[in-house]
C-alpha positions as CSV (number, residue, x, y, z in Angstrom):
1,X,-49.2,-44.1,3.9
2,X,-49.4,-48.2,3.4
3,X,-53.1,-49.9,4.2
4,X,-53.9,-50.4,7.9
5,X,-53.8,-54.1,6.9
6,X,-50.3,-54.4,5.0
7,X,-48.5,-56.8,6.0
8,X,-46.2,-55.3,8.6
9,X,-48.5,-52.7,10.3
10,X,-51.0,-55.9,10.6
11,X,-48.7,-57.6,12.1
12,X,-48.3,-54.8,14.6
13,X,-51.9,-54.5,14.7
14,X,-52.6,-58.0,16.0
15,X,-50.3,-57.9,18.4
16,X,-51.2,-54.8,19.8
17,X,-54.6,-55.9,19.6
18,X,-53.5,-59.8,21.2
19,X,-51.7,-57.6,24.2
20,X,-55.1,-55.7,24.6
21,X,-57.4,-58.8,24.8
22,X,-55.1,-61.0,27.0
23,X,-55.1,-57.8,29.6
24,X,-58.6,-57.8,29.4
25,X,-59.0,-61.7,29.7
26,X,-56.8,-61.9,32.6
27,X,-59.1,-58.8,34.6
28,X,-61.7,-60.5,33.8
29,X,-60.7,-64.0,34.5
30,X,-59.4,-63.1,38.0
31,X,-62.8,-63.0,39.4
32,X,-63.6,-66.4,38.4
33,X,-60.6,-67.7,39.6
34,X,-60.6,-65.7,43.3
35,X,-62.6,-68.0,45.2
36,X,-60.4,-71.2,44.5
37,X,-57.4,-68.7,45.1
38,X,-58.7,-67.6,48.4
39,X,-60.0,-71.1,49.5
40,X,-56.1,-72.9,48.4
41,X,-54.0,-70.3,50.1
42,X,-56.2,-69.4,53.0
43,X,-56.5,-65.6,51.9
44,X,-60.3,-64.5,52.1
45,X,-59.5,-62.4,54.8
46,X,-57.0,-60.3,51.7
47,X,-60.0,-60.8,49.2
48,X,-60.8,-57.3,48.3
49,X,-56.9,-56.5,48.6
50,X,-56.2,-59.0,45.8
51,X,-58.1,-56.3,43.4
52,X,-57.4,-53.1,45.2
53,X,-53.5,-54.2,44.7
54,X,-53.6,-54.1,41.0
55,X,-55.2,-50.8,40.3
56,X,-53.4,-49.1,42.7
57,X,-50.0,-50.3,41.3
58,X,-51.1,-49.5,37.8
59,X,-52.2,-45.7,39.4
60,X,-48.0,-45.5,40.1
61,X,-47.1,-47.1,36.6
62,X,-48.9,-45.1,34.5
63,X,-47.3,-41.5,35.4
64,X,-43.9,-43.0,35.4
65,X,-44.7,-44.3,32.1
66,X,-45.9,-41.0,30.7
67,X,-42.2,-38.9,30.5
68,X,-40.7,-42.3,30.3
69,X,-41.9,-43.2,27.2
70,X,-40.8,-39.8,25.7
71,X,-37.7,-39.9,27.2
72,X,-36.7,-43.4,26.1
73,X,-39.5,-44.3,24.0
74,X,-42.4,-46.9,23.6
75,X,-40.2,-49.8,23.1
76,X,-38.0,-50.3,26.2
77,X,-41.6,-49.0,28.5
78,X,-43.7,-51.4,26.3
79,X,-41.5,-54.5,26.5
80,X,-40.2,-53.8,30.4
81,X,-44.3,-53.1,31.4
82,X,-45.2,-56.5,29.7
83,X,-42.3,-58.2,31.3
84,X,-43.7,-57.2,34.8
85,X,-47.3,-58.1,33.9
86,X,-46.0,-61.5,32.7
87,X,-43.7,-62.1,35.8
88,X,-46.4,-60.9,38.3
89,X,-48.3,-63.7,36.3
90,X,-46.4,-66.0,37.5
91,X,-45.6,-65.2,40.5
92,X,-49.0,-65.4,41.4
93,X,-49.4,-68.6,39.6
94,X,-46.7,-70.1,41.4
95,X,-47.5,-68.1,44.9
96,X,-46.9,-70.5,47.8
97,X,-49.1,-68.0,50.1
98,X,-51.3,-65.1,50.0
99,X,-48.4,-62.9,50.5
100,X,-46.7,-64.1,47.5
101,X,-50.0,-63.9,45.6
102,X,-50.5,-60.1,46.3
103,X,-46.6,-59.6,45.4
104,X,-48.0,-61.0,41.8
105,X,-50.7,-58.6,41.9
106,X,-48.8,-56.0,42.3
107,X,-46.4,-56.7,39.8
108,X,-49.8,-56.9,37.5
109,X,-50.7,-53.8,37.8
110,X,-47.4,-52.2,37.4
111,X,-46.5,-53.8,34.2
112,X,-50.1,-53.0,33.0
113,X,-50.2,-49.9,34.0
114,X,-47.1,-49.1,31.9
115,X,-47.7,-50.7,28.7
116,X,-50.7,-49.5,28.1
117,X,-49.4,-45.8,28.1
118,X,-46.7,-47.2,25.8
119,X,-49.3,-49.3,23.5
120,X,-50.8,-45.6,23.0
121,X,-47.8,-44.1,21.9
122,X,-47.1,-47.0,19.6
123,X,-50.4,-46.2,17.9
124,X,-49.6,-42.6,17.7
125,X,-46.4,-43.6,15.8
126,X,-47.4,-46.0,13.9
127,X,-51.1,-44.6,12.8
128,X,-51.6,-41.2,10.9
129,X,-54.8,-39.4,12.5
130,X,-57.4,-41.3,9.7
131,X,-56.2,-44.4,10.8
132,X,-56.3,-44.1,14.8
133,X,-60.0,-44.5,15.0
134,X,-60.3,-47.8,13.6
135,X,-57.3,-48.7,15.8
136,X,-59.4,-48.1,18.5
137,X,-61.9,-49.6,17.5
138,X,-60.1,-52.6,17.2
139,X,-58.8,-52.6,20.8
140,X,-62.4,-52.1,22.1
141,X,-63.2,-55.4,19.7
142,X,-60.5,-57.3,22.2
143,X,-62.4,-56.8,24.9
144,X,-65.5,-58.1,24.1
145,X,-64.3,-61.6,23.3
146,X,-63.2,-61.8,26.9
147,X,-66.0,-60.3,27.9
148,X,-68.2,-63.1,26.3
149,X,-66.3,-66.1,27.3
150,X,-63.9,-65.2,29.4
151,X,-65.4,-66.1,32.8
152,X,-66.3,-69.4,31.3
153,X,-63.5,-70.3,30.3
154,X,-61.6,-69.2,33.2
155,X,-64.0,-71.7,35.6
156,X,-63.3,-74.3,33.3
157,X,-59.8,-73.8,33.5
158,X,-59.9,-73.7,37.6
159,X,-62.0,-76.7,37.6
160,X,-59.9,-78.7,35.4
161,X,-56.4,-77.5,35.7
162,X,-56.3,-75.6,38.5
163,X,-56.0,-71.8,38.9
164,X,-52.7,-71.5,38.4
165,X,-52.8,-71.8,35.0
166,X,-55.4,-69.0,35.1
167,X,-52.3,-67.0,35.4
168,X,-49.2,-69.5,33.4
169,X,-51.8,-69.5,30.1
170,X,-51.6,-66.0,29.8
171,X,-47.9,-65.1,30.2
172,X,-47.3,-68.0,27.9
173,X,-49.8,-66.1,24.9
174,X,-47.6,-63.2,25.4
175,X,-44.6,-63.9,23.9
176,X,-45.7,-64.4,20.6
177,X,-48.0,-60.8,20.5
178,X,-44.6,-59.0,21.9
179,X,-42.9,-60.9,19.0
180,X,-45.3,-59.1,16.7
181,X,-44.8,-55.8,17.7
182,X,-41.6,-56.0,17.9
183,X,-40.6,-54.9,14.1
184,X,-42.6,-51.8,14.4
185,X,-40.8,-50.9,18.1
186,X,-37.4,-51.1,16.4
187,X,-38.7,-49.1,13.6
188,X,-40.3,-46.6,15.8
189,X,-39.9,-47.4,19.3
190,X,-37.2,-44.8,19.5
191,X,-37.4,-41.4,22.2
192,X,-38.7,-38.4,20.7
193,X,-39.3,-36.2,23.4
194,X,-36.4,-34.3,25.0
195,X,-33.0,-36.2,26.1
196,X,-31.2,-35.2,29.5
197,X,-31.5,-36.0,33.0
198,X,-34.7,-37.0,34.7
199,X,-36.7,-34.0,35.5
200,X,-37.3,-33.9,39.2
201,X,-41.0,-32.4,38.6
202,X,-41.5,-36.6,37.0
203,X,-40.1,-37.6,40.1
204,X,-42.3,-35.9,42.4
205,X,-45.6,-36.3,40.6
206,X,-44.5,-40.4,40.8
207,X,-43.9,-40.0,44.6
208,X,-47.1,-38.4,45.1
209,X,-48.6,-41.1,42.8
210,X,-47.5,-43.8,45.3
211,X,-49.5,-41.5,48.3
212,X,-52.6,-41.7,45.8
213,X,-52.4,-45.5,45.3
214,X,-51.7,-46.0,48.5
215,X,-55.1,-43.8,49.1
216,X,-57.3,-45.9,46.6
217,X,-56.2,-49.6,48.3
218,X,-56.9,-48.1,51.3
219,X,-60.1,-46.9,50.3
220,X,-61.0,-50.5,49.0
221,X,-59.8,-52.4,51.8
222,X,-62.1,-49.7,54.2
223,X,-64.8,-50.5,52.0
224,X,-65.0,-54.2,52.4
225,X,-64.8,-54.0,56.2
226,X,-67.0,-52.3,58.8
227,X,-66.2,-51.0,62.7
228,X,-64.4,-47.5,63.7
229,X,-61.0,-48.9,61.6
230,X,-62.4,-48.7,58.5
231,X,-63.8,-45.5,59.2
232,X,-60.8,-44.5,59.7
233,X,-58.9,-46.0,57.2
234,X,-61.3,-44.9,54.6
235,X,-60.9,-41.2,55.6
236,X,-57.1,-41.6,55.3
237,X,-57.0,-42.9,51.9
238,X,-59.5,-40.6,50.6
239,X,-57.3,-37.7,52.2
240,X,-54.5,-39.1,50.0
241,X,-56.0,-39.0,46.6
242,X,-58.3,-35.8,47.0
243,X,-54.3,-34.0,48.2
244,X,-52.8,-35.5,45.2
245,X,-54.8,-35.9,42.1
246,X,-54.5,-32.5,41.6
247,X,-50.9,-32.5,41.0
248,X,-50.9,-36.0,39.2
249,X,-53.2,-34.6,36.4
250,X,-52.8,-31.9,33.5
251,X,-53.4,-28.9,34.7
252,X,-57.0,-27.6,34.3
253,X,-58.6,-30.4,34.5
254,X,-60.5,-29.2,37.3
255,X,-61.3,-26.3,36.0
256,X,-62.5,-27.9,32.4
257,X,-59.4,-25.8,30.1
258,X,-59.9,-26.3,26.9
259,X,-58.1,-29.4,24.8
260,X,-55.9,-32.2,27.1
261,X,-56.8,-31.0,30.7
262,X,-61.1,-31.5,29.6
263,X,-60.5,-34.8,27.8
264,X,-59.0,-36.3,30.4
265,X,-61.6,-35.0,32.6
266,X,-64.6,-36.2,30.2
267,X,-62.5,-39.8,30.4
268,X,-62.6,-39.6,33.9
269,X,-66.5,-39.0,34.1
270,X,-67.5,-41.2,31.6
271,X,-65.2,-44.3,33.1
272,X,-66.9,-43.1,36.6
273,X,-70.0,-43.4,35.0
274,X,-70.1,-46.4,33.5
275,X,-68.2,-48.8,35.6
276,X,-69.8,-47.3,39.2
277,X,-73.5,-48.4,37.6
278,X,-72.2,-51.6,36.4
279,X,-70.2,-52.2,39.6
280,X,-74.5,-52.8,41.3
281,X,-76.5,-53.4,38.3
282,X,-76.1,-57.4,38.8
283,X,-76.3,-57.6,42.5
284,X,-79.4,-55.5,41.9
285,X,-80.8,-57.9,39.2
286,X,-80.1,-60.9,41.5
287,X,-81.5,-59.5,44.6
288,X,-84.4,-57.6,43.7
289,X,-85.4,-59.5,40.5
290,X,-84.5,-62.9,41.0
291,X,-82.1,-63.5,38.5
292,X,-79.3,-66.0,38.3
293,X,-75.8,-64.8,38.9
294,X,-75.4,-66.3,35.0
295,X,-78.7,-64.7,33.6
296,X,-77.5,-61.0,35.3
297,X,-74.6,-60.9,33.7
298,X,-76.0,-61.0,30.5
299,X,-76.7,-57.5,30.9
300,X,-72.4,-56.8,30.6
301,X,-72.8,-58.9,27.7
302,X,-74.9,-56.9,26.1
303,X,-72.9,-53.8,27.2
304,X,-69.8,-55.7,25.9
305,X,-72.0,-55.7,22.3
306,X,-72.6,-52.3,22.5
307,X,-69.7,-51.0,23.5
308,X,-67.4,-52.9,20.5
309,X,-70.3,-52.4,17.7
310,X,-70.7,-48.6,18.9
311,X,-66.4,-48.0,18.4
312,X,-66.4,-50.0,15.1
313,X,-69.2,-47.4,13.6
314,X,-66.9,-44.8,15.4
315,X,-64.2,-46.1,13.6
316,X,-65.9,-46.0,10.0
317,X,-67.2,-42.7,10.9
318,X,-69.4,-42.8,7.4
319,X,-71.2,-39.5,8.0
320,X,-68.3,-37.1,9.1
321,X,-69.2,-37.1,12.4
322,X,-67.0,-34.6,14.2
323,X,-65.0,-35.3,17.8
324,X,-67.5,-33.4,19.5
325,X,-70.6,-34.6,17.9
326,X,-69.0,-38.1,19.1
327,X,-68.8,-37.0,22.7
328,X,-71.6,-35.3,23.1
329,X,-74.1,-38.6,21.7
330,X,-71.9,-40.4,23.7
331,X,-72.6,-39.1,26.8
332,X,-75.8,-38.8,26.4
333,X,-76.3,-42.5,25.6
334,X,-74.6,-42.7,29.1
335,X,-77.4,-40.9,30.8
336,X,-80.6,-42.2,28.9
337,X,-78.6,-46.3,29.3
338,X,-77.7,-45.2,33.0
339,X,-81.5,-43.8,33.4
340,X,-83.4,-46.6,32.1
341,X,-81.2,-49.0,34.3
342,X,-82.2,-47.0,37.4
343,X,-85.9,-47.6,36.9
344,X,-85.1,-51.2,37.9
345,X,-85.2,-49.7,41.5
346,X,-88.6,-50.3,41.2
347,X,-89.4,-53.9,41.5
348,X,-92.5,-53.7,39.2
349,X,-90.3,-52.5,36.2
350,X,-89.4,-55.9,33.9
351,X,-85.5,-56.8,34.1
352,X,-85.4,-56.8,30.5
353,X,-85.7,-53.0,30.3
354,X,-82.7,-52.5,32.4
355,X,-80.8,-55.1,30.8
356,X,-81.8,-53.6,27.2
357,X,-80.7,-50.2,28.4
358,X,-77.4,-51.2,29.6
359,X,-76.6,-51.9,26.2
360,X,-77.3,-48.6,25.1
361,X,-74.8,-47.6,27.6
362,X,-72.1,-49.5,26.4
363,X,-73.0,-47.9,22.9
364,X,-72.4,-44.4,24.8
365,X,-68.7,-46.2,25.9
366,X,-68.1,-47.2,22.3
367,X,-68.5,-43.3,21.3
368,X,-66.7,-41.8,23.7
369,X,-63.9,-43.9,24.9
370,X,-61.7,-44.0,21.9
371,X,-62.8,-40.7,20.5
372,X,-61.1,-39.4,24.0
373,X,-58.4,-41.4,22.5
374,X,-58.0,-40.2,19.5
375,X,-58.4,-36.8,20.4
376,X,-55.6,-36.9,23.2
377,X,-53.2,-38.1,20.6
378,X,-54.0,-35.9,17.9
379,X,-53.8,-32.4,20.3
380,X,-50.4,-34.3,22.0
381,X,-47.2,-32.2,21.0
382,X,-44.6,-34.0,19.3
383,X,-42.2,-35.6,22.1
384,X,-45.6,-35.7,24.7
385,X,-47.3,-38.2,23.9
386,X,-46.4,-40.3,26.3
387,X,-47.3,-38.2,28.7
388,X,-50.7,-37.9,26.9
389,X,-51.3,-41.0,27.2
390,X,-50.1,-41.2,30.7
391,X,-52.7,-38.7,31.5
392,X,-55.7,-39.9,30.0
393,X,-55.3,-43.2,31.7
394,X,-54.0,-41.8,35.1
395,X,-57.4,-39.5,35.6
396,X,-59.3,-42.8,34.8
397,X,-58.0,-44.9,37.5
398,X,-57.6,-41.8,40.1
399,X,-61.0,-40.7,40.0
400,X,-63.4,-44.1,38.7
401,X,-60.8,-46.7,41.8
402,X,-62.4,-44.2,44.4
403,X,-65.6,-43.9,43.4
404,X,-66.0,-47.8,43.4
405,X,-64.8,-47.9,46.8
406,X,-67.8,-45.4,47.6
407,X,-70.2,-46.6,45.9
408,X,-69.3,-50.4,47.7
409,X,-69.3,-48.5,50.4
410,X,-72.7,-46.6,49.9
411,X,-74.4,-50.3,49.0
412,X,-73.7,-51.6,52.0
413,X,-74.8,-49.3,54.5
414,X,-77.7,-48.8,53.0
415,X,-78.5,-52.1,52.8
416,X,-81.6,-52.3,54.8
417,X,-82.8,-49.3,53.0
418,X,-84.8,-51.4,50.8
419,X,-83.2,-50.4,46.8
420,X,-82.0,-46.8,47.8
421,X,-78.8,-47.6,48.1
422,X,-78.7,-48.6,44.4
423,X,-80.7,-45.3,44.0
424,X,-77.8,-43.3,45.2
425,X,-75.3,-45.2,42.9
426,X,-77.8,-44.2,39.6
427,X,-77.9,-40.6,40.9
428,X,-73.9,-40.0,40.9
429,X,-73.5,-42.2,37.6
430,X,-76.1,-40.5,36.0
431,X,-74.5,-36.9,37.4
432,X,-70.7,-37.9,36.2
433,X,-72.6,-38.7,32.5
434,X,-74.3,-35.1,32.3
435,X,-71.7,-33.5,33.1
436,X,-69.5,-35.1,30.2
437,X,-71.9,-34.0,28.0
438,X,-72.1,-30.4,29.2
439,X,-68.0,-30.7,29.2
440,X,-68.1,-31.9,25.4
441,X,-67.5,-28.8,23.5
442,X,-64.1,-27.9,25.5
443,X,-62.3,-31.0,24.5
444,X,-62.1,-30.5,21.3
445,X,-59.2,-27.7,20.6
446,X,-58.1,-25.0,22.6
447,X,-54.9,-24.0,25.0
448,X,-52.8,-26.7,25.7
449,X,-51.8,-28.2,28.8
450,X,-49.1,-28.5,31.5
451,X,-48.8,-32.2,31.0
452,X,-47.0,-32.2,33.9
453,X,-49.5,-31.7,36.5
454,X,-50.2,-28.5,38.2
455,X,-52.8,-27.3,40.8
456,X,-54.9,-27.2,37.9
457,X,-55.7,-22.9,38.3
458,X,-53.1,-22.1,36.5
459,X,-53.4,-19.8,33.1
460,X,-53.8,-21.8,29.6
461,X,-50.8,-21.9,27.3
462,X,-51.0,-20.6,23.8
463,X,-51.1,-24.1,22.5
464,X,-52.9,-25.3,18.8
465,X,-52.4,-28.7,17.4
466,X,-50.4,-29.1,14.1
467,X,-53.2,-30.3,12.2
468,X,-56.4,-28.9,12.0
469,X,-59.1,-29.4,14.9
470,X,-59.6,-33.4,15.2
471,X,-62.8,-34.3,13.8
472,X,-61.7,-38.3,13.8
């Protein structure tokens, strides 16, 4: 097998890794650029909508792109899902209204929605089971760049050039990472999975993806309004994921079956985890502690830190740490990080605790995230890992989008309850990371899954991976 670093597969690498980081710079990014956006095309009243638009479109992306990619293969899902992140790009740079703008958004999220499945299944192709973790690793690396500077550089752009070309700078970078890529999608961007007709069982779990994306923007817009409508609203959308999700995910992840089915479901967890707590942790060090909007978000930073230094060890691996071992430190980093934030509910407790202890949860992230990875790939059958893929991300977005809109929710009508609300946010977050770490040992190996969704009650197959039980 040639070096990670020869000079084709590094080419594919730094594109791969360029598509990664420009995702992450633009999600990032967006936030700076919102209130000019808002303010230039008279749209605060669609604020929250602008955000709840992306994830929900990626939520309907990402199971298409699942049997899609085994059907056809990574290449046609990689390059069509960065088209339509690139064109959304610029439709919303070149939006005319706030109508326009959202039609951007929306194209955002489908496109990324879709090539991150496929930039998976590229990595699964291209990477033998060794190499995958530093892959990973490498991917987590691309976010902390944005991570660090992205928001400033984003303002700077708005306040000197406008911010439009929050959106044309990045869909111009993309050509030239696609270009990259592109010699190891002709080589293997090829279908592997089984040829014929579309099977309608795809096409139904897609339609019912649409009801649960439809559930999560509703969810967010419910969550940043008030009166009997949003009451309403919130109760319809969260009727439409908690009908669906079910059927959109492997089946038995509710029920914690062994292999696919639990990873996904530790993803899920650990995702809720972390990005609920993070979601309040600088509106409670600005209100509570008196920090600057600026020194808060040092906290991220630091989570940022810990996150990519935490997945480059993972990476290395230099005492043969197994999958499990992984998850299970992992998660627990998650709940001591989550716990030590939480005690800045009390006002005498320094910021500098909390902040210090959200790095350790970013280490927990760094452990976990592309060990979940890894391990989804590796138990994949041949032909399925697309839909692998598809999976691991899909139970992100369906179960950590609603929670968000909750825990908004939560915040703000407990906002004359002194810090409880926060309180309740730490409790859940704290909850979802236990219970990953309880889940740990059943991701591992075991029966695999109906990949293509199920009730979730159903009886294991007689599944084992090819190779032996990961211990990447």
């Amino acid at each position: 097998m040639p070096s990670l670093t020869s000079r084709g597969r590094a080419t594919t690498l730094v594109g791969l890794v360029t598509i990664v980081a420009l995702g992450a710079f633009e999600t990032l990014a967006v936030a700076t650029a919102m209130p000019a956006v808002a303010a230039d095309l008279d749209g605060l009243r669609f604020y929250g909508l602008t955000f709840a638009a992306t994830i929900a479109a990626s939520v309907v992306s990402m199971v298409a792109a699942g049997p899609l990619t085994d059907r056809r293969g990574p290449a046609v899902v990689l390059l069509g899902g960065v088209g339509l992140f690139a064109a959304g790009l610029l439709v919303a740079g070149s939006a005319p209204t706030i109508g326009a703008f959202l039609a951007g958004r929306v194209l955002q999220g489908l496109g990324s929605g879709a090539y991150i499945v496929a930039v998976y299944v590229v990595v699964a192709r291209t990477y033998d089971h060794a190499e995958r973790p530093r892959v990973f690793a490498w991917f987590s690396a691309a976010w902390v760049v944005p991570a660090l500077v992205g928001p400033a550089v984003a303002g700077l752009i708005v306040e000197h050039a406008g911010w439009r070309w929050v959106y044309w700078g990045v869909a111009v970078v993309l050509v030239p990472a696609v270009l990259m890529v592109a010699p190891s999608l002709r080589r293997d961007g090829g279908p592997t999975g089984t040829p014929g007709p579309v099977d309608p069982e795809d096409r139904r779990r897609v339609v019912l993806a649409v009801v649960a994306a439809c559930g999560v923007g509703a969810l967010h817009l419910a969550a940043g309004s008030s009166g009997a409508g949003a009451v309403v609203l919130g109760a319809v959308g969260a009727a439409a994921v908690l009908l669906t999700v079910a059927a959109i995910l492997p089946a038995g992840t509710f029920r914690a079956a062994r292999g696919i089915p639990t990873a996904v479901g530790i993803n899920a967890l650990t995702s809720t985890a972390f990005l609920t707590a993070e979601s309040v942790l600088p509106l409670l060090l600005v209100t509570h502690h008196g920090l600057s909007a600026a020194t808060a978000g040092l906290a991220l930073t630091f989570a940022a830190v810990g996150w990519s230094s935490a997945s480059w060890f993972r990476g290395r691996n230099p005492f043969d740490v197994e999958a499990v071992g992984f998850l299970r430190a992992g998660s627990l980093a998650l709940v001591i990080g989550i716990g030590g934030a939480a005690t800045l509910t009390i006002p005498a407790v320094p910021s500098a605790v909390g902040m210090a202890a959200w790095a350790v949860t970013g280490i927990g992230m760094g452990l976990t995230s592309p060990t979940l990875s890894v391990l989804v790939l590796d138990l994949a059958e041949p032909g399925r890992q697309g839909a692998a893929a598809s999976a691991l991300q899909t139970g992100s977005a369906v179960v950590a989008a609603p929670a968000l809109a909750v825990v908004g929710a939560a915040v703000w009508m407990l906002r004359d309850a002194g810090t409880w609300g926060f309180v309740v946010v730490f409790a859940l977050a704290s909850a979802c990371a236990a219970a990953a770490f309880v889940l740990a040992p059943r991701a591992a190996a075991g029966p695999g899954p109906d990949l293509d969704g199920g009730p979730g009650d159903g009886p294991p197959g007689d599944y084992a991976p090819s190779a032996a039980t990961p211990s990447a």
